[in-house]
C-alpha atoms as a printed R data frame, in Angstrom:
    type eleno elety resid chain resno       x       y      z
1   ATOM     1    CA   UNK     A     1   0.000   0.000  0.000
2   ATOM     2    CA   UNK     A     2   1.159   3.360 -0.935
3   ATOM     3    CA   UNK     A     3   0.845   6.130  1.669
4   ATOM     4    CA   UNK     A     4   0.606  10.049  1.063
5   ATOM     5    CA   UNK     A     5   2.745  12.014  3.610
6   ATOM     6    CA   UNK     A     6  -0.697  12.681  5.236
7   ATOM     7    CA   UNK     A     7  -0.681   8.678  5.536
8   ATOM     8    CA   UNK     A     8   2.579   8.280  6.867
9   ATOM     9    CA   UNK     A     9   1.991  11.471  9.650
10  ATOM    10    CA   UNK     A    10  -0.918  10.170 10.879
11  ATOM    11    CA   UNK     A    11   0.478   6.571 11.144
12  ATOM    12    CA   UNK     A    12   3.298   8.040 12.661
13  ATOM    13    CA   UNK     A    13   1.635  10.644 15.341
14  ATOM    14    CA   UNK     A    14   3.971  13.559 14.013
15  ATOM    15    CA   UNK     A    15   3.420  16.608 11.571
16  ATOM    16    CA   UNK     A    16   3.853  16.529  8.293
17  ATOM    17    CA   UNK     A    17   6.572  19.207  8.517
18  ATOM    18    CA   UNK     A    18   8.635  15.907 10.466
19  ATOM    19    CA   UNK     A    19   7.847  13.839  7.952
20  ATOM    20    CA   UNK     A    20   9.309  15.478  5.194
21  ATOM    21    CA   UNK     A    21  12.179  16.723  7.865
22  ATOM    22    CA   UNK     A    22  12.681  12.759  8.332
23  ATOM    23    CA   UNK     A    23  13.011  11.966  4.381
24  ATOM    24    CA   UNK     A    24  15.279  14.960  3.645
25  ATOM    25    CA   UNK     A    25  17.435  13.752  6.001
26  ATOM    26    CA   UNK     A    26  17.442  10.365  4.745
27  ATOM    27    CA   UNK     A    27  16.319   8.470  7.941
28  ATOM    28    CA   UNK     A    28  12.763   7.704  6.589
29  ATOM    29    CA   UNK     A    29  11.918   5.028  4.081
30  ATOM    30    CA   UNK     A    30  10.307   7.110  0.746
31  ATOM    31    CA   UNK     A    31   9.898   7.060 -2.831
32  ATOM    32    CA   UNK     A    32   9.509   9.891 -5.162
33  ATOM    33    CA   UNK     A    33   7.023   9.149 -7.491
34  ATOM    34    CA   UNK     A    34   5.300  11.661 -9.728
35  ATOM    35    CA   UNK     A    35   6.564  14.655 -7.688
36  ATOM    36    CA   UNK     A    36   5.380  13.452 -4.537
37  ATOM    37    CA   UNK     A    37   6.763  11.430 -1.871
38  ATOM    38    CA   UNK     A    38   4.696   7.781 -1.187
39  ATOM    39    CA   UNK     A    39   5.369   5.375  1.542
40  ATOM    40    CA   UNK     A    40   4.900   1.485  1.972
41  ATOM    41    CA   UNK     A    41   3.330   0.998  4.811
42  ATOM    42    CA   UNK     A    42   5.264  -2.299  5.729
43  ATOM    43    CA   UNK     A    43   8.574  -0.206  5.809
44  ATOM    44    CA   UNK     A    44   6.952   2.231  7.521
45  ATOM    45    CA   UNK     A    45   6.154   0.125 10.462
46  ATOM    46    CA   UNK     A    46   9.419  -1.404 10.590
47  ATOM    47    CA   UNK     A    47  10.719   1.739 10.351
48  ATOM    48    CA   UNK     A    48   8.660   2.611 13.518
49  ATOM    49    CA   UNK     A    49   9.193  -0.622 14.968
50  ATOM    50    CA   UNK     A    50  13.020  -0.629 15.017
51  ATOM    51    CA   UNK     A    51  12.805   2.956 17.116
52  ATOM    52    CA   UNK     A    52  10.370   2.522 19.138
53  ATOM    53    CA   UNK     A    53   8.198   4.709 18.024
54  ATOM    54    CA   UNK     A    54   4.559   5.345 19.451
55  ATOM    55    CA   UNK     A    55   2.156   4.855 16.431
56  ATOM    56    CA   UNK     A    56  -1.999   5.595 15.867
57  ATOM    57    CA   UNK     A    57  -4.176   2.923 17.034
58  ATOM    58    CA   UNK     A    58  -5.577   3.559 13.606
59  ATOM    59    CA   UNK     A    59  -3.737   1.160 12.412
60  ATOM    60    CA   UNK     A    60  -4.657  -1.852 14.533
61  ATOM    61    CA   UNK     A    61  -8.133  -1.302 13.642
62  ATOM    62    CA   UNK     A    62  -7.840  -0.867  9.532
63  ATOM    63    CA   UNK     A    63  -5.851  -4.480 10.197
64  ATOM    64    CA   UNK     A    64  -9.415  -5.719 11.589
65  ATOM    65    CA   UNK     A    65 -12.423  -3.740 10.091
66  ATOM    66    CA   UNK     A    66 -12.506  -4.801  6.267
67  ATOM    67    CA   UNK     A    67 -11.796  -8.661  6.520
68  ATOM    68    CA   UNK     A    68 -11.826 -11.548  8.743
69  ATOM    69    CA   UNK     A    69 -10.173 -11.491 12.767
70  ATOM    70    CA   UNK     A    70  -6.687 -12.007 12.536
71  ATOM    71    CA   UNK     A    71  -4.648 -14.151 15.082
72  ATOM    72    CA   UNK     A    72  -3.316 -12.308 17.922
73  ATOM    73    CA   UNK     A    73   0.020 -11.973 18.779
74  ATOM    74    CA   UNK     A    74  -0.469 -14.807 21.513
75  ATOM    75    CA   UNK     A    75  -1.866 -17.129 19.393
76  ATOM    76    CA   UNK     A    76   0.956 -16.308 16.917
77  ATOM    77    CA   UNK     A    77   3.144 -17.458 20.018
78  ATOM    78    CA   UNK     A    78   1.271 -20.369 21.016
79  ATOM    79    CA   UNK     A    79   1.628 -21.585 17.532
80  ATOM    80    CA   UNK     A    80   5.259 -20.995 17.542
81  ATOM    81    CA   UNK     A    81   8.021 -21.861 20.593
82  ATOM    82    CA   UNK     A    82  10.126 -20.444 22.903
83  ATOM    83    CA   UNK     A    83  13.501 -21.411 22.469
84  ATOM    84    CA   UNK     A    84  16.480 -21.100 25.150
85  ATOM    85    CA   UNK     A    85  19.513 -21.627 24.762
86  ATOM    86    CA   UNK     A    86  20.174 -20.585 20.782
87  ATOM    87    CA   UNK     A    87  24.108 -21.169 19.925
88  ATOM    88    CA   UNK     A    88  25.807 -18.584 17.373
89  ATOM    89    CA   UNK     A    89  28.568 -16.027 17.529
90  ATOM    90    CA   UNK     A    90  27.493 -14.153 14.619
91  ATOM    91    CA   UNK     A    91  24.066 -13.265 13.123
92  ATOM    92    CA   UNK     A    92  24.533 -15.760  9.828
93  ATOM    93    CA   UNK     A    93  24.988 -18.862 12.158
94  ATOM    94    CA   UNK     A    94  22.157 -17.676 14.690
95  ATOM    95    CA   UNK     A    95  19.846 -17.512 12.509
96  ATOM    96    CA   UNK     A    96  20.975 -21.015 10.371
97  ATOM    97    CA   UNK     A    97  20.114 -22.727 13.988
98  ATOM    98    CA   UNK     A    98  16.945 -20.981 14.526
99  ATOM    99    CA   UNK     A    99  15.535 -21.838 10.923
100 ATOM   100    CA   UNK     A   100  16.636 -25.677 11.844
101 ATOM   101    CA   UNK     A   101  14.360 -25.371 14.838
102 ATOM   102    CA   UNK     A   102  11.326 -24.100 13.920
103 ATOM   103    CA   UNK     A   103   7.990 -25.971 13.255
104 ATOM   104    CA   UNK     A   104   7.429 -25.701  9.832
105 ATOM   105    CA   UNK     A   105   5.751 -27.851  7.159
106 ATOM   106    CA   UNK     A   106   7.801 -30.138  5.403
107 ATOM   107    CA   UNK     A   107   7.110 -28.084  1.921
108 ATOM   108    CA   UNK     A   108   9.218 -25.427  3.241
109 ATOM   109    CA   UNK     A   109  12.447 -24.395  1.818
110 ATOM   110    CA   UNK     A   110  14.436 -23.612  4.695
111 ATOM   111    CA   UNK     A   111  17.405 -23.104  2.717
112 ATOM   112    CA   UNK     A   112  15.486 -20.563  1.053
113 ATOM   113    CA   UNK     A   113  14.093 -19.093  4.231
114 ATOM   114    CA   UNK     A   114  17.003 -18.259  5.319
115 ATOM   115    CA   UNK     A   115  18.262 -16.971  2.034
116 ATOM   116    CA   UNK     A   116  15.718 -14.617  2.703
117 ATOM   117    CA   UNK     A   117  16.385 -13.589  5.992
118 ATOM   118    CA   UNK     A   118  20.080 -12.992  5.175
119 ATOM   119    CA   UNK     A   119  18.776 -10.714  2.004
120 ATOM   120    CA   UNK     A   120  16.540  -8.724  4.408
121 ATOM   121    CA   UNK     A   121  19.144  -8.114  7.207
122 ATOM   122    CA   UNK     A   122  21.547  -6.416  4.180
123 ATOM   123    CA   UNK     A   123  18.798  -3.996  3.713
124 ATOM   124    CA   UNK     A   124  19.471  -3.071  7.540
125 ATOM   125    CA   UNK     A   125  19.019  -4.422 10.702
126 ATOM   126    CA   UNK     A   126  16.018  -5.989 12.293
127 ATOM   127    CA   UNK     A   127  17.902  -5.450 15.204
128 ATOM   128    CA   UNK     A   128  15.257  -2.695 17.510
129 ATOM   129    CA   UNK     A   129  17.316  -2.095 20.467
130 ATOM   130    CA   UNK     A   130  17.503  -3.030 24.300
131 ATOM   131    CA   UNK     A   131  19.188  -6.341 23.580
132 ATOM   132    CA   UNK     A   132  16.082  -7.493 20.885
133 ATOM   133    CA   UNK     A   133  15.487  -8.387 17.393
134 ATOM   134    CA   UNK     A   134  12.711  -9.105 14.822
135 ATOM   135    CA   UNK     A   135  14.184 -10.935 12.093
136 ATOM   136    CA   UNK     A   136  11.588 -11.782  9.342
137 ATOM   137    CA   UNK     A   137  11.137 -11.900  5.327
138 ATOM   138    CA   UNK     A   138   9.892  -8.520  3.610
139 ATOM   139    CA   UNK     A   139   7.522 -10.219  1.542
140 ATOM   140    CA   UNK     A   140   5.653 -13.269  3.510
141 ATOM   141    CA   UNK     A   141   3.515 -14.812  1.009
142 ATOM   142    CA   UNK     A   142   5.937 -16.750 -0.872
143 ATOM   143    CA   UNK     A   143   6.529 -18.960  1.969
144 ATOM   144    CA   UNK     A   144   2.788 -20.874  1.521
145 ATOM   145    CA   UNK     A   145   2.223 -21.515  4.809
146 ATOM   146    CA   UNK     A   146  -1.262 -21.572  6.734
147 ATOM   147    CA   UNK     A   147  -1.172 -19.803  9.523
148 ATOM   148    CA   UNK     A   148   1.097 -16.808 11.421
149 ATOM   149    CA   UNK     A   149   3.708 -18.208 13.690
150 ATOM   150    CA   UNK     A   150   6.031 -16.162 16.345
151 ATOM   151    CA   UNK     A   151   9.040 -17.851 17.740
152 ATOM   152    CA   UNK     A   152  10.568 -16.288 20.674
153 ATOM   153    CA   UNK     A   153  14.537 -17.401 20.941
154 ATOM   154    CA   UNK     A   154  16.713 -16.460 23.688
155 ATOM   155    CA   UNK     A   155  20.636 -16.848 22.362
156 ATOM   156    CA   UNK     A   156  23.420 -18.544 24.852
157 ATOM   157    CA   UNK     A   157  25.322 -15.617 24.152
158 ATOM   158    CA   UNK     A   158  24.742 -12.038 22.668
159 ATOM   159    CA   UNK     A   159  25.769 -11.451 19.683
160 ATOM   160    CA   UNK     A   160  26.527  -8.057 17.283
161 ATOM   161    CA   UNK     A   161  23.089  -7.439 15.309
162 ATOM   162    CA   UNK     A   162  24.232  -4.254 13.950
163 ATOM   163    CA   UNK     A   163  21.098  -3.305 15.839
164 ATOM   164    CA   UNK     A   164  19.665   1.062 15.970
165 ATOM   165    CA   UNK     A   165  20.864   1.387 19.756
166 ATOM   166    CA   UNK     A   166  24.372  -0.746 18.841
167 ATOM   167    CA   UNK     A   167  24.195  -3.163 21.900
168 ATOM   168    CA   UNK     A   168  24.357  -6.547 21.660
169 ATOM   169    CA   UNK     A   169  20.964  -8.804 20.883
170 ATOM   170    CA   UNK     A   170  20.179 -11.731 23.184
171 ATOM   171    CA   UNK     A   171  16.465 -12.151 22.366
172 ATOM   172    CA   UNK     A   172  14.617 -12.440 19.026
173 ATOM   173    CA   UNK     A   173  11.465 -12.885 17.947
174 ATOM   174    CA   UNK     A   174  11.278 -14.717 14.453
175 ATOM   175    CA   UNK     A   175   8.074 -13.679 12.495
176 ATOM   176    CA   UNK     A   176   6.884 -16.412  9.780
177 ATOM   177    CA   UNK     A   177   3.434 -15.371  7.993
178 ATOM   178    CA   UNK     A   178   1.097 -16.394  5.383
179 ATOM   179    CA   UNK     A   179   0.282 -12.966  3.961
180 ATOM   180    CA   UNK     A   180   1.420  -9.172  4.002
181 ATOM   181    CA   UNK     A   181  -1.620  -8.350  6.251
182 ATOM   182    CA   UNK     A   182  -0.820 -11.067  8.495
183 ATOM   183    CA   UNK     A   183   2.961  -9.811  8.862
184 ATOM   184    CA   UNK     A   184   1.598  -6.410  9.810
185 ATOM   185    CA   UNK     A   185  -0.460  -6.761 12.153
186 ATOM   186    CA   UNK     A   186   1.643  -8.848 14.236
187 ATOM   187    CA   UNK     A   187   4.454  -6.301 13.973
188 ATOM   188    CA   UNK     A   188   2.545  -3.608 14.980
189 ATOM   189    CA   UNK     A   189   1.290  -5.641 18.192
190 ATOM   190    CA   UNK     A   190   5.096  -6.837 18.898
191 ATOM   191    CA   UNK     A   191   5.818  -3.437 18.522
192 ATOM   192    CA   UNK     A   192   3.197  -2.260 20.938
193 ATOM   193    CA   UNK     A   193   3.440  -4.614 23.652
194 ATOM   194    CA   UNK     A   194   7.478  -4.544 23.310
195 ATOM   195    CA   UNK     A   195   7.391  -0.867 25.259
196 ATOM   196    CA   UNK     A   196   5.666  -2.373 28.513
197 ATOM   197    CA   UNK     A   197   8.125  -2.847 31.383
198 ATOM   198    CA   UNK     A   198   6.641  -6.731 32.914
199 ATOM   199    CA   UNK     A   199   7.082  -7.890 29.138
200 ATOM   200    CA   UNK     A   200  10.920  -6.161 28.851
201 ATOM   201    CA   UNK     A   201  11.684  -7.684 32.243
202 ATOM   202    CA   UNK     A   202  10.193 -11.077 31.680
203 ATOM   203    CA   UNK     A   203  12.146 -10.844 28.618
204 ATOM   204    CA   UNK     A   204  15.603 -10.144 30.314
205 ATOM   205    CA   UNK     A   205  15.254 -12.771 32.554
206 ATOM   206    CA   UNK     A   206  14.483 -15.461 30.171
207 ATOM   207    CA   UNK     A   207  11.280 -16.440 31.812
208 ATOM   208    CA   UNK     A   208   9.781 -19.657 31.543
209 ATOM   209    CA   UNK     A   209   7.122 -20.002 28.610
210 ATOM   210    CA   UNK     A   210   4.060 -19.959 30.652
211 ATOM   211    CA   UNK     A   211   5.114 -16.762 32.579
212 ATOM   212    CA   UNK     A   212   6.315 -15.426 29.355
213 ATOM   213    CA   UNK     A   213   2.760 -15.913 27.092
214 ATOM   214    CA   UNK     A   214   0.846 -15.113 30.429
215 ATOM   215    CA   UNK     A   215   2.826 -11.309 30.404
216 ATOM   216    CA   UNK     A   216   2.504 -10.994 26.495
217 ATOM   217    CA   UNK     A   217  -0.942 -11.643 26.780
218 ATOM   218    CA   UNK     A   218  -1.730  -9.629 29.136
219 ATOM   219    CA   UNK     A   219   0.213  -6.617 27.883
220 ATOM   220    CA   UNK     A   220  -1.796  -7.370 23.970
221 ATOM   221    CA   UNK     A   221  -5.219  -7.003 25.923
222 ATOM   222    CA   UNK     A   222  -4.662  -3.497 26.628
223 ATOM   223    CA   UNK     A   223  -5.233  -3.034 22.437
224 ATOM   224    CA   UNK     A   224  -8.783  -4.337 22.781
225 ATOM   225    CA   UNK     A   225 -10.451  -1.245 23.862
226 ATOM   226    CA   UNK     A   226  -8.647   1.081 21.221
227 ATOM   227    CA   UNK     A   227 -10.369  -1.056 18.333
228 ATOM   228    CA   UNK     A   228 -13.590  -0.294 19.094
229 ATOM   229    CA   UNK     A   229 -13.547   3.307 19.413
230 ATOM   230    CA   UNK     A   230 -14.000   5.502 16.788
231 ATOM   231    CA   UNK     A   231 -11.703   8.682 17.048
232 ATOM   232    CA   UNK     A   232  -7.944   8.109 16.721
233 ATOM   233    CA   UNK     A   233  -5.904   7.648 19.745
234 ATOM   234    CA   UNK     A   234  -2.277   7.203 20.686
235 ATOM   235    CA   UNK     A   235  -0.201   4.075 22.143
């Protein structure tokens, strides 16, 4: 989807003014088509994501009003793993040992999955700061598979992620969805539920998986009430 700047500002909860501050200075993701700047609104969240920005509501409910319920970000997790213990000293080999690990059905490519993963890393770092990263694949759909899964991965050691805040990532969350829609809306709750302080302290102390989806949960609920209002609201 291609955003206006009006798009992008209101997504973002800042002025237009900041917005085109943000692309002159070459920090925000833009394209300069027919004499106006446009926006994809996938790069815009990971944009967001990656500095923790606070972002409209708005967007959690045009994920929900025009089609079918999507799976939360706890269901996402439930249908995923927790993984402890994830050996690497570099980002390449991390991420080899995480692909090995995951559920996925046996018509996946995992060489190619992580082909992927590499390619989208180049492009910059998934890397968000605060010792986290959300490694996924820009364009989910050609994996084929049925439903959204979140895997939650705590490494043995930290490792260089060339992350925003340059400090070491120990935790990462690997996003594998069926569809575009699918990989936004989960990145916009991980992104939401990433700022409260049980889930960033559950998350430094490697908690165990019940305690963890129990804090995540709760910490996702506090979206429910902003989808059914109608005037736009800040998280």
């Amino acid at each position: 989807m291609q955003l206006s700047v009006r798009d992008a500002a209101s997504l973002l909860n800042v002025s237009e003014d900041t917005v085109y501050r943000w692309v002159k200075e070459g920090v925000l993701p833009a394209y300069h088509i027919n004499e106006q700047y446009r926006f994809n609104r996938a790069e815009l969240l990971e944009w967001a994501t990656s500095r923790q920005l606070e972002i409209s509501t708005d967007v959690f409910r045009d994920e929900i009003r025009p089609r079918a319920p999507l799976s939360g970000l706890t269901d996402a997790l439930e249908a995923g793993d927790v993984l402890y213990g994830v050996e690497g000293e570099d980002k390449s080999v991390v991420l080899r040992n995480i692909i090995n690990a995951l559920a996925l059905p046996a018509e996946v490519d995992r060489e190619f999955l992580y082909q992927v993963l590499l390619a989208r890393e180049a492009l910059g770092s998934t890397g968000i700061g605060d010792g986290i990263a959300i490694p996924h694949v820009r364009n989910p759909v050609i994996l084929h598979i049925n439903r959204p899964a979140v895997t939650l991965c705590f490494l043995k050691q930290a490792i260089d992620f060339q992350a925003i805040d340059n400090k070491p990532v120990s935790t990462l969350f690997m996003l594998i969805t069926p569809t575009v829609r699918a990989h936004l809306h989960l990145l916009s709750r991980l992104g939401f539920v990433l700022r409260d302080r049980a889930v960033k302290a559950a998350l430094v102390r490697q908690a165990p998986r019940g305690e963890l989806l129990a804090e995540l949960a709760r910490a996702e609920a506090a979206l429910a009430p902003a989808e059914d209002t109608g005037g736009p609201q800040k998280i």
